[in-house]
C-alpha positions as CSV (number, residue, x, y, z in Angstrom):
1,X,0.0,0.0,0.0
2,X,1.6,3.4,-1.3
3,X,2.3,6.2,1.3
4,X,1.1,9.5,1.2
5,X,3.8,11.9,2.5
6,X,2.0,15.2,4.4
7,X,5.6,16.6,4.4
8,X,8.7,17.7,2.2
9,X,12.3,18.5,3.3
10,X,14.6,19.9,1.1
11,X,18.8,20.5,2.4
12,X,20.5,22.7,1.1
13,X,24.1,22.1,2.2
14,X,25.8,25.7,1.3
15,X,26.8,27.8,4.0
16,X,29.0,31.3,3.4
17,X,30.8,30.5,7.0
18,X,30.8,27.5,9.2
19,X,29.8,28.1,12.4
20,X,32.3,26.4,15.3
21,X,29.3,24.1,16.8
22,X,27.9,22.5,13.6
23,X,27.8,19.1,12.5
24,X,25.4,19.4,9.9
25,X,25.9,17.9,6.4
26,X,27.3,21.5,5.1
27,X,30.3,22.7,2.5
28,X,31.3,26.4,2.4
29,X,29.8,27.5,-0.7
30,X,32.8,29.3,-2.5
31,X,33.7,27.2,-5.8
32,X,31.4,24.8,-5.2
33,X,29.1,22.9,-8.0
34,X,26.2,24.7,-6.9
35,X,24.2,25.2,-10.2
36,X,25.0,21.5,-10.9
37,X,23.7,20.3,-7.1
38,X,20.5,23.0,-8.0
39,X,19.7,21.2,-11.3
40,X,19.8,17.6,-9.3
41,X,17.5,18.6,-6.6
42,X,15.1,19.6,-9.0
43,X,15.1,16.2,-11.0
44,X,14.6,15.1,-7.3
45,X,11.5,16.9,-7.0
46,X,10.5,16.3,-10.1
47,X,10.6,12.4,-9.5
48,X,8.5,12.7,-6.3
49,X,5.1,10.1,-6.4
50,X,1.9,10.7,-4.3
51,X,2.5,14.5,-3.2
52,X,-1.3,15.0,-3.4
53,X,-1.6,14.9,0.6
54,X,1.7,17.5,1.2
55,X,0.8,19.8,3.3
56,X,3.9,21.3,4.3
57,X,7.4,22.4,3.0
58,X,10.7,22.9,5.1
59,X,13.8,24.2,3.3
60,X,16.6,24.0,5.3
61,X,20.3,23.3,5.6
62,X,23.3,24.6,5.5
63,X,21.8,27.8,4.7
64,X,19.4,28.1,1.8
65,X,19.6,31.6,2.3
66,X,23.3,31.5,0.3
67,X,21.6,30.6,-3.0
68,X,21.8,33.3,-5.3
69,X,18.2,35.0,-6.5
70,X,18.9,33.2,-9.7
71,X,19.1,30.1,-8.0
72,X,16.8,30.1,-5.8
73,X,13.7,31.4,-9.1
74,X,15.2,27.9,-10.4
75,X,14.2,25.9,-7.4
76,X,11.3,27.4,-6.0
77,X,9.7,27.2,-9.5
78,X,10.5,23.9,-10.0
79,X,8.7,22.5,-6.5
80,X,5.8,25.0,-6.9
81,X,5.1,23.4,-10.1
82,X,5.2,19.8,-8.6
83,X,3.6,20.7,-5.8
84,X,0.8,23.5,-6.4
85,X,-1.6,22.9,-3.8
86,X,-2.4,25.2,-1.2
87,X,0.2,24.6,2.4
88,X,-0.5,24.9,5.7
89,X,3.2,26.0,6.1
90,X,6.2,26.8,3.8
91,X,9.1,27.4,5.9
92,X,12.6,29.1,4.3
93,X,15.9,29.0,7.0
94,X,17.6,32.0,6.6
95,X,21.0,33.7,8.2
96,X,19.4,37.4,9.2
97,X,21.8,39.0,7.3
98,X,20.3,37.8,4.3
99,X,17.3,38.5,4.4
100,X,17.4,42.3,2.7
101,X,13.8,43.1,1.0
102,X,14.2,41.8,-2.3
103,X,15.1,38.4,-0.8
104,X,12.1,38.1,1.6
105,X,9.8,39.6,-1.3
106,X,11.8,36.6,-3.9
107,X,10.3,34.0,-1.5
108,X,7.6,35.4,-0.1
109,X,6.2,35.4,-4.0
110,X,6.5,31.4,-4.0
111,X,4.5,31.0,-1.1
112,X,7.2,30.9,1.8
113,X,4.7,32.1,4.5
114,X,7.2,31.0,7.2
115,X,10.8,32.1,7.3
116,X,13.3,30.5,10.3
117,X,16.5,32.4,11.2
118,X,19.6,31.4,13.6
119,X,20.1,34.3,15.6
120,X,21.8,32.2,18.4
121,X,22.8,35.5,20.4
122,X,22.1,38.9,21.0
123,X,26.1,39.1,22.0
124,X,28.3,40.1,19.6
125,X,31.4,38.8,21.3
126,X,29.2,35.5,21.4
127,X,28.7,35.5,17.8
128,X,32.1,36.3,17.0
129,X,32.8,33.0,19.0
130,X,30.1,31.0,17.5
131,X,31.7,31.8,14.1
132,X,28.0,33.3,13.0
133,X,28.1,36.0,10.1
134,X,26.1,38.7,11.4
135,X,25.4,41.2,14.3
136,X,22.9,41.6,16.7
137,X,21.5,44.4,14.1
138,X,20.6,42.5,11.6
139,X,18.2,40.5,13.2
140,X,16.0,44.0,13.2
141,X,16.3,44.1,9.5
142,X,15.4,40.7,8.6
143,X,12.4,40.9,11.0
144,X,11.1,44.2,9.7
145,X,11.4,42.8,6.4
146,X,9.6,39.9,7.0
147,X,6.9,41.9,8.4
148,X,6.8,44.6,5.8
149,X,6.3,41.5,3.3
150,X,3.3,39.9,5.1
151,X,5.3,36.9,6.3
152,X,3.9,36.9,10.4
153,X,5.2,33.3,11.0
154,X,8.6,34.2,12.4
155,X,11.3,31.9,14.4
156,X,14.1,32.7,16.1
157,X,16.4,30.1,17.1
158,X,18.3,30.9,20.5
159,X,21.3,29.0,22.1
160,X,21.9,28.9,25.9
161,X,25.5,27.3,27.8
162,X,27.3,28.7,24.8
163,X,30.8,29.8,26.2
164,X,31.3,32.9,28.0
165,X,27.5,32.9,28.3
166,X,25.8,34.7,31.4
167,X,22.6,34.5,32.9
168,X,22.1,38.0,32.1
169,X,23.0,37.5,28.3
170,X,20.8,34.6,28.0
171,X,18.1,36.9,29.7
172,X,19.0,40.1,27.5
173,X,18.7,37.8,24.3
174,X,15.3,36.3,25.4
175,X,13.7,40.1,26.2
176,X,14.9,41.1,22.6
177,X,12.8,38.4,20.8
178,X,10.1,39.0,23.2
179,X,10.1,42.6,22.2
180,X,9.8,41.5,18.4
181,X,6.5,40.1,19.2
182,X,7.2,36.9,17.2
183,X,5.0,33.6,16.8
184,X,7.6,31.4,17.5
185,X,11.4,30.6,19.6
186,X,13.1,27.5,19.2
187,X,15.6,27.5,22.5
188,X,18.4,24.6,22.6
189,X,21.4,24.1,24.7
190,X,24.8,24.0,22.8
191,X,25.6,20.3,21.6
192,X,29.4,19.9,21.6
193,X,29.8,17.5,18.5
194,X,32.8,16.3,17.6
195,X,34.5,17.1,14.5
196,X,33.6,20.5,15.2
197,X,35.7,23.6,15.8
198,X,34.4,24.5,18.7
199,X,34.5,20.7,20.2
200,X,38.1,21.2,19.6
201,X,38.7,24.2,21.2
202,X,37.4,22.7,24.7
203,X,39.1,19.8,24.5
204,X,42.6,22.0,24.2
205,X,41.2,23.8,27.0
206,X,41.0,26.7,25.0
207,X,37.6,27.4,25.3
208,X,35.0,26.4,28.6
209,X,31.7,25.9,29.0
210,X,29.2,26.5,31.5
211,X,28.4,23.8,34.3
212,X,25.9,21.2,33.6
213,X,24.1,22.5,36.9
214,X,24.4,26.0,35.2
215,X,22.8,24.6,31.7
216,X,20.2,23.4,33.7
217,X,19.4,26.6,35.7
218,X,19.6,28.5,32.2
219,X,16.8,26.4,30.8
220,X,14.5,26.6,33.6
221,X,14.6,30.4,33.4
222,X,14.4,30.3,29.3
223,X,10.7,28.1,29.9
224,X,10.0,30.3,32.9
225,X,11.0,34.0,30.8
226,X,9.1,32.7,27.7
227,X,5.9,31.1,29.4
228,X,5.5,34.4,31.4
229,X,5.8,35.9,28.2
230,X,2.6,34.2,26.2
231,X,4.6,31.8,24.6
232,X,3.4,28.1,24.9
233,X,6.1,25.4,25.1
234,X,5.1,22.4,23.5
235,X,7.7,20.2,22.5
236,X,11.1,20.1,24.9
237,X,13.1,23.4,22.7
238,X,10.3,24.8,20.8
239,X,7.7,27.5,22.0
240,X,5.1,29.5,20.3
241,X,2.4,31.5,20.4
242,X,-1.1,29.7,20.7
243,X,-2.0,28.1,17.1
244,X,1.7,29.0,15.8
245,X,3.2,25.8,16.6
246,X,5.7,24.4,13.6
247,X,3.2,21.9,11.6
248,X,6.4,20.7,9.9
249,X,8.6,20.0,12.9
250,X,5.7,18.6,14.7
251,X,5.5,16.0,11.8
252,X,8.6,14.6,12.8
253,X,7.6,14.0,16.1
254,X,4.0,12.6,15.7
255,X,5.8,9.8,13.0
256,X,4.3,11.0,10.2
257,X,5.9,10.3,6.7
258,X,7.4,12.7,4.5
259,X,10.0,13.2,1.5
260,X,13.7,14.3,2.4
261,X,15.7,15.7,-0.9
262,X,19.5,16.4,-1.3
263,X,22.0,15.7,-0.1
264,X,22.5,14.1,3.4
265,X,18.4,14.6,3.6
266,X,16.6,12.2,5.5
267,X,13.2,10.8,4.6
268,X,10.8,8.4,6.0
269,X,8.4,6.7,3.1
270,X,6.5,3.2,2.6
271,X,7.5,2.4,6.2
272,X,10.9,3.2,5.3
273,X,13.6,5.3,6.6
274,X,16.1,6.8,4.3
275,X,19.1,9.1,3.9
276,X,20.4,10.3,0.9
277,X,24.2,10.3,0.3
278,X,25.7,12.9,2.1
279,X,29.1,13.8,-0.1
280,X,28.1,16.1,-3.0
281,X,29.9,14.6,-5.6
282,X,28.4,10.8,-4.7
283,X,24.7,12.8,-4.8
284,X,25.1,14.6,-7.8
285,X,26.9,11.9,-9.2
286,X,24.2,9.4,-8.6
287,X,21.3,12.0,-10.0
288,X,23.0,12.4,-13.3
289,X,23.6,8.7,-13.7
290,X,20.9,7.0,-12.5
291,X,18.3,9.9,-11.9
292,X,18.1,8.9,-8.2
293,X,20.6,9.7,-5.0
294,X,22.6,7.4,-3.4
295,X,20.7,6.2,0.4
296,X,21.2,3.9,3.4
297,X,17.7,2.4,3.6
298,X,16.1,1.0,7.1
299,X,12.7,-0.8,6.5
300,X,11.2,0.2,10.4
301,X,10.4,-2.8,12.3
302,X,7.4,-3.7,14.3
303,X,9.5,-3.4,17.5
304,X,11.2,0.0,16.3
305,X,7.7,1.9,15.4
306,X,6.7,1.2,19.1
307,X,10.1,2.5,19.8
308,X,9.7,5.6,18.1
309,X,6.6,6.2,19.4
310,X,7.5,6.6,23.0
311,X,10.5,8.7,22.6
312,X,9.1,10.7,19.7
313,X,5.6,11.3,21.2
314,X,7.6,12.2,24.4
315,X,9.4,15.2,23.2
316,X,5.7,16.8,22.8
317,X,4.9,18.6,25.9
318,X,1.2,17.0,25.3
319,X,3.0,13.4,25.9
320,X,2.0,9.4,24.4
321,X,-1.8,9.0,24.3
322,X,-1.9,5.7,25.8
323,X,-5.4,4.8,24.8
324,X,-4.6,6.0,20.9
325,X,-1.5,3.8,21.5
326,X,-3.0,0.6,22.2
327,X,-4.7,1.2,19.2
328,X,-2.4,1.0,17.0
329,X,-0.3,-1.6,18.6
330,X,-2.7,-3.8,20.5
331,X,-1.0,-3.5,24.2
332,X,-0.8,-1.0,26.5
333,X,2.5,0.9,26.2
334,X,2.2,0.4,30.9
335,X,2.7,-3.5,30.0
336,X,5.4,-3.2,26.7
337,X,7.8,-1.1,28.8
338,X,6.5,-1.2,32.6
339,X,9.9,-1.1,34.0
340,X,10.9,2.0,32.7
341,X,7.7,3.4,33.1
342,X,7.6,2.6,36.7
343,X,11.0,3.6,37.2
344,X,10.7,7.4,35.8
345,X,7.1,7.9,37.6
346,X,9.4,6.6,40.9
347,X,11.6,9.2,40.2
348,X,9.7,12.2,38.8
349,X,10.9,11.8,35.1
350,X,7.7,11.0,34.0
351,X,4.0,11.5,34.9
352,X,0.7,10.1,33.9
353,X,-2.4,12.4,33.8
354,X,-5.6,11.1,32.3
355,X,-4.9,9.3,29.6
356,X,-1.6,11.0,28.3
357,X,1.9,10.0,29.7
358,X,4.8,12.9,29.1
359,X,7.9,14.2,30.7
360,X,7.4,16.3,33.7
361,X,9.3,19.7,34.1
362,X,12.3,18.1,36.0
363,X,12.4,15.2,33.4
364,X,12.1,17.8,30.7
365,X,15.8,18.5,30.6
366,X,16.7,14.9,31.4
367,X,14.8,13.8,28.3
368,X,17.5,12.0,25.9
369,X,18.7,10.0,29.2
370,X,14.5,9.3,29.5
371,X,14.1,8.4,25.7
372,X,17.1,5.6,25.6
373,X,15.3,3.8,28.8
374,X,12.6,3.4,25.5
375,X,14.9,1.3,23.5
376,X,13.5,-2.4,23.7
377,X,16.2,-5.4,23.6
């Protein structure tokens, strides 16, 4: 039985700097076979089946923002012809200093009704250290531009423990987007990953980061500042104005199928998880010759669906319906993994209310340490 994808993803992996903490598939963009990687993507697209039920796009990366106007007519054309249907959300990453009016207006005439920036830090000397492109300054621009251009559906994405970070940064940062009267913040702890600049620069000492307990005390006050601030949280970094939640990134975590294109994207089809080839010249490669990328393909087991279920459904504040789950797998998710269940009630990780088990706030930052307890032998 064919799939319906409700979603499309499409990476682009360009970025006009690399920032010290990512680990993302991206290439700086400077004599790179863009045109060519454009030209793939969009016999990618063009090779897409069932896209009658997509309701959402989400280009991200890298920085999609680095393709040239030129570029970026070529592939916004070509996906608004396959897929001409009204969305319920078109989202665009951008770096803010990018987005000058004639971009935002570029987009905003394909249908981009949602636009997501990394702002990170309202502290230059933090940026500079982040290895981020632009000033605090810009962020104003991009988000009077959006605005001037209709486009209401605004995120920021914020960063807290980044080094050199103070409680009073973190807090100057979160009253600057509050002031922007945005719809939504996405609010993350730095990740060291290795492979990374910045990972390197802590582990030569060069660099330090804030305590754990200080990480901790940072994101209680980012879900206490925002929440004060009418902004709901509903899934463990993400908070939003009521009705403004990401219907893309929500996907992700109610298990719902959807397309990933380019390079390094990741998919989930037919019961099958993919991801695409994540070297440029194996993807484009692959797209000339055969008219498909390059993936590592994982049919999802019986076993891993009810995996994914519990620690995908947990990230969402709203929790695991345990009556919809028994549903769909025939046993009661208290029997399947009792154990663990008992053991994070016990200890205040977890809490059931009604019908719905989720995190609680203390188990909120705990939560990757809650979701690997999910893993069934």
């Amino acid at each position: 039985m064919k799939s319906y994808p409700r979603g499309v993803y499409i990476h682009i992996p360009f970025c006009k700097y690399i920032c010290s903490y990512c680990d993302f598939n991206k290439f700086y963009i400077q004599r790179q076979p863009v045109d060519k990687y454009i030209d793939c993507l969009i016999k990618e697209i063009e090779s897409m089946e069932n896209i009658q039920n997509v309701e959402t796009i989400y280009i991200g990366g890298g920085t999609p923002s680095a393709l040239s106007d030129e570029q970026l007519h070529r592939l916004l054309t070509a996906l608004r012809n396959k897929i001409p249907q009204q969305l319920r959300e078109f989202t665009f990453e951008a770096n803010p200093e990018d987005l000058v009016d004639s971009r935002v207006a570029l987009v905003k005439g394909y249908g981009v009704d949602r636009i997501s920036m990394g702002v990170q830090t309202f502290n230059n000397e933090l940026l500079k250290i982040l290895g981020r492109g632009h000033v605090a300054d810009d962020v104003d621009m991009a988000i009077a531009n959006c605005k001037k251009h209709g486009i209401e559906d605004i995120n920021v994405d914020l960063m807290f423990s980044l080094p050199k970070q103070t409680m009073d940064d973190l807090y100057d940062s979160m009253k600057k987007v509050a002031e922007y009267n945005i719809s939504h913040i996405s609010c993350y702890s730095l990740i060291l990953e290795q492979k990374t600049k910045l990972y390197n620069q802590v582990r030569d000492k060069k660099v330090t980061l804030p305590s754990n307990e200080t990480e901790e005390k940072m994101y209680n006050e980012v879900i206490n500042f925002l929440t004060e601030n009418g902004y709901e949280q509903y899934e463990i970094s993400n908070f939003a104005r009521p009705g403004h939640e990401s219907v893309h990134n929500s996907s992700y975590w109610k298990n719902i199928e959807y397309y990933g294109l380019g390079a390094g994207a990741h998919g989930y089809i037919d019961g099958v998880r993919y991801a695409n080839q994540g070297a440029l010249k194996f993807y484009i490669d692959s797209m000339l010759e055969k008219g498909h990328a390059r993936r590592e393909e994982n049919t999802v087991t019986p076993k891993e669906r009810i995996e994914e279920e519990m620690f995908l459904g947990l990230r969402l504040l709203e929790g695991v319906d345990l009556d919809i789950f028994e549903e769909k797998y025939g046993k009661r998710a208290e029997e399947i993994f009792k154990g663990v269940i008992d053991k994070n009630l016990r200890e205040g990780y977890l809490e059931i209310e009604g019908n719905k088990l989720r995190l609680t706030r203390k188990g909120l930052f705990y939560g990757n340490d809650v979701f690997s307890e999910f893993l069934l032998d």
